[in-house]
N, C-alpha and C positions, 0 to 999 in steps of 0.2 A: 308246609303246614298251615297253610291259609286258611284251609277248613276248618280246623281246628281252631284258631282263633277267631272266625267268624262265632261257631257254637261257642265259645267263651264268650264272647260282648252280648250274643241273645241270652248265655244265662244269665251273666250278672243281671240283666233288663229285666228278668224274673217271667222271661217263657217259656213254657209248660215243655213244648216240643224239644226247646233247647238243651232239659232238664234230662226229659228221658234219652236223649239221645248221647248225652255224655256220661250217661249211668253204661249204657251200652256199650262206648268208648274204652269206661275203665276195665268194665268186665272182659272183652276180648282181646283188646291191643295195647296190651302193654308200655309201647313205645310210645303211642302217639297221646295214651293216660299219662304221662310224665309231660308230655306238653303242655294239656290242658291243665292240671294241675299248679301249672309253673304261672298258668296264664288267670287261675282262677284262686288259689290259696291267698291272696291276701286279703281278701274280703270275707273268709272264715274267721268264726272264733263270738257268734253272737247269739246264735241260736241255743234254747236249752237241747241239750240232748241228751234224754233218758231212754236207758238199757228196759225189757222188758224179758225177764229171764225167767226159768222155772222148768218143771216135769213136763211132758207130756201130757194132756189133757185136764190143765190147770184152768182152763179157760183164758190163754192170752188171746188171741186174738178177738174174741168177744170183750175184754177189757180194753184192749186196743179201741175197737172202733169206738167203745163207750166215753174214752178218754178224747178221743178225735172230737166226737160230736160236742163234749164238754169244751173244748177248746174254741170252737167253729164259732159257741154263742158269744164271745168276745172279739167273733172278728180274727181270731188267730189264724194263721196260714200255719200250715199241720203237713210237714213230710214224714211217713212211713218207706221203714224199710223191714220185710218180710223176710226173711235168712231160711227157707222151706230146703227140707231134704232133695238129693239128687235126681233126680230120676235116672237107673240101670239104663235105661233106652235111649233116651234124647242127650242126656245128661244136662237137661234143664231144671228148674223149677216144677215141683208138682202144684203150687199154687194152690195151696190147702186155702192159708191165709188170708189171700183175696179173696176167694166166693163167700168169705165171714165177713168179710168188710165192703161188702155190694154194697149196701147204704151211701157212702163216700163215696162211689166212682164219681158220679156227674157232680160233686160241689166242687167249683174252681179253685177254692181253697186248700184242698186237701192231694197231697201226690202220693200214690201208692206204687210202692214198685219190688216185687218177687224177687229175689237172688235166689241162684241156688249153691247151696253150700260148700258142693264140688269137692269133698273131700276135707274141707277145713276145719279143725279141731276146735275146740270151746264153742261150739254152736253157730258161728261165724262164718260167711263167706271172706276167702282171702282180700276181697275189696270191697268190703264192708264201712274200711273205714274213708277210700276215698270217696265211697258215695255220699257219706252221710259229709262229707266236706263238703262237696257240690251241690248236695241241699242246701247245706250253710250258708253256702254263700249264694247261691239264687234266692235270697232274702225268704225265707222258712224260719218261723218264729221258734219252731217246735222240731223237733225229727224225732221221731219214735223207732225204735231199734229193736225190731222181737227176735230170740235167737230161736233156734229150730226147736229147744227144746229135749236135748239127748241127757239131760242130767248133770254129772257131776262135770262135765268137759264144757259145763256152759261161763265158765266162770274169767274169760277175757273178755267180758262184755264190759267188764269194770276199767278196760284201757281206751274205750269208746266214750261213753257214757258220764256228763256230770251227777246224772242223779240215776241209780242202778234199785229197780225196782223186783223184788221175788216175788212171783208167784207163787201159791203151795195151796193144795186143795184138801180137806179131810180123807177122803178115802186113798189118797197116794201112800198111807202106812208107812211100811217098813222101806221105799223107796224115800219119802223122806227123808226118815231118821239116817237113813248113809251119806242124802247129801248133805245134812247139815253144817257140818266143819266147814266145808270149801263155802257154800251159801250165807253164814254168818259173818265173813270176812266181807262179802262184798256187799251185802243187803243195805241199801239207805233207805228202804219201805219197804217192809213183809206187808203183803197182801193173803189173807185168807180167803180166798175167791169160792163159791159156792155157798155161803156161808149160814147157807138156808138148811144142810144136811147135817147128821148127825157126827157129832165129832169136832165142830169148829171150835165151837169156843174151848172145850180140852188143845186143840191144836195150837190155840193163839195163846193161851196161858202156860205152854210149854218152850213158846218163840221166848217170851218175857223173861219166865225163870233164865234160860241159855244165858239172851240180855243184861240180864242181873249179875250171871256168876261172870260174866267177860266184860262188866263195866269198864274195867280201866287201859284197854282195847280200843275203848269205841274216841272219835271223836272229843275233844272238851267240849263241853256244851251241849252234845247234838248226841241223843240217842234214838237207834230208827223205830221208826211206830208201828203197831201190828194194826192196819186198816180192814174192815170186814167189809168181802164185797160180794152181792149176787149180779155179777155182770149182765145176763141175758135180760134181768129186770130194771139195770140202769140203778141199782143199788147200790151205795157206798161211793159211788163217782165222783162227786161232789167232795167227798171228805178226802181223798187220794189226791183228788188235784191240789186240793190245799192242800198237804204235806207236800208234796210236792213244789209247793211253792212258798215254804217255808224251808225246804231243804236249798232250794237254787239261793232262798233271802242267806241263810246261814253259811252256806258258802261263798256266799257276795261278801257279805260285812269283814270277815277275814281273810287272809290268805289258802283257803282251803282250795277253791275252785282253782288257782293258780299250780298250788301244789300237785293237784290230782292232775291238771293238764298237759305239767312239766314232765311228771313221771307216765305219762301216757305218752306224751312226746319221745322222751327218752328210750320206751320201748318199741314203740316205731320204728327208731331211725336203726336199733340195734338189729330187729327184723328185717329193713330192707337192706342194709352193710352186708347180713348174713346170706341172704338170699342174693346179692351181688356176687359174692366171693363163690359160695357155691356154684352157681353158673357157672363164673369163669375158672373155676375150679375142672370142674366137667365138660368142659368145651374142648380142653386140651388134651392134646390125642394123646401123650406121654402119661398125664393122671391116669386118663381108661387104661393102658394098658398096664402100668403098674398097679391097679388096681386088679384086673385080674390074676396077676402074679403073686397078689397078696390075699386073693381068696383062695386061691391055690394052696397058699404057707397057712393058712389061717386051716384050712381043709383035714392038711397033712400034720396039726396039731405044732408047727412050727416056731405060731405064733398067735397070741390069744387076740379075739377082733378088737382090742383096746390098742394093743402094741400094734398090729396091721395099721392101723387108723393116722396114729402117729407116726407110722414110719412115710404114709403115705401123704401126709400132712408136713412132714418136716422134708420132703425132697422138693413139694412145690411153695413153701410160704418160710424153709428154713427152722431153725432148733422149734419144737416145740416141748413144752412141759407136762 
């Protein structure tokens, strides 16, 4: 694994090439992402990292680049991560997101890099979170996390992310009002993006009331702000970064940002226990084939696929409840 440790000492150095190349590592080869990881994880844990979540045609990623560029005039180094739908054919990246954020390719400051989602639920590519590690830790002041966007499944961006930003647009309607339960749980900044069209401000006075009625819900101290923004015009940018950086202060002064990390941590580790056990679950030739003996019984009404599961579960891992 020399290789591997080579691109770890250039990423920590904070080169560009090293960056993308271990983003590529995590995504294909699982094996040898566990090395680099091993070799790169203690230099994580300094970067803000804010979720950018919402509907479909909310305008993130025209928010995105707006927030980059805001960021760039301090000097900030700014990694983007893009979580774009599969594509049926290649099953890559459609790369919606980048041709919105051309502006940023050529600034050295700025790394943008497409995942494709590959089938992974809550808007998320499955190595979403070790990339946004290896931004971290290639010294990235910033990482920006947009999820694809499918709506109410966007809502594990909040196990990534210190500060979990929603987008919502006026005319998204009655697609709103469904996500709203799951989106109010995670929102640390509603953004009303478009906010030039009719409907916004009814939209953002309706965030507030929710706000109101679920006060004692939110945070002590800290309730999330509804920010009015027309992205394409570079409108409201300015006022999101500051919450935004009144959210990261708020979570610094107490133990909040620790909490949120621990319990993201926590889920993590439960994810990959589970997907270890699983494999070696299914690697063993005895599981497959009482498992098809058990869709069999399950077939023939023998056994209901809860009782199958546990029968099949308690021959390889003993009693289960």
């Amino acid at each position: 694994m020399k290789k591997i440790d080579e691109i770890a000492r250039r990423l920590l150095a904070g080169e560009v090439p090293a960056l993308a190349r271990a983003i590529s590592i995590i995504e294909n080869w699982a094996d040898k992402a566990e090395v680099l990881m091993e070799a790169v994880f203690h230099k994580t844990g300094h970067a803000h990292r804010i979720g950018i979540t919402g509907p479909p045609g909310a305008g993130k990623s025209t928010l995105v680049a707006g927030l980059t560029k805001h960021m760039r005039k301090s000097d900030a180094s700014v990694g983007i991560i893009a979580v774009d739908p599969t594509s049926p054919f290649s099953g890559g990246a459609l790369l919606g997101d980048r041709i919105r954020m051309v502006d940023s390719f050529t600034d050295p400051g700025v790394f943008i890099r497409s995942m494709a989602s590959r089938g992974g639920m809550g808007g998320l590519a499955r190595a979403t979170h070790d990339a946004v590690d290896v931004m971290d830790a290639s010294g990235r002041d910033f990482v920006l996390v947009e999820t694809v966007g499918v709506g109410q499944e966007e809502l594990d961006i909040v196990n990534i992310a210190d500060t979990t930003v929603v987008v919502l647009y006026p005319e998204a309607g009655d697609g709103v009002q469904a996500m709203k339960a799951g989106l109010m749980e995670i929102a640390d900044i509603f953004v009303i993006n478009k906010a030039d069209r009719d409907g916004a401000d009814k939209l953002a006075d309706e965030i507030r009331i929710m706000l109101e009625l679920r006060s004692e819900e939110l945070f002590d101290g800290y309730r999330p702000p509804v920010v009015m923004t027309t992205a394409f015009r570079g409108e409201g940018i300015e006022e999101l970064a500051a919450e935004m950086e009144k959210h990261l202060c708020f979570l610094s002064e107490g133990d909040w940002r620790d909490k949120k990390r621990r319990e993201a941590a926590r889920l993590r580790l439960r994810t990959i226990v589970e997907s270890h056990l699983a494999v070696d679950l299914w690697e063993n030739r005895s599981a497959l084939t009482k498992l098809e003996d058990h869709v069999d019984a399950v077939l023939a009404r023998k056994y209901t696929p809860y009782g199958a599961a546990k029968e099949i579960l308690s021959d390889y891992f003993g009693s289960v409840s």
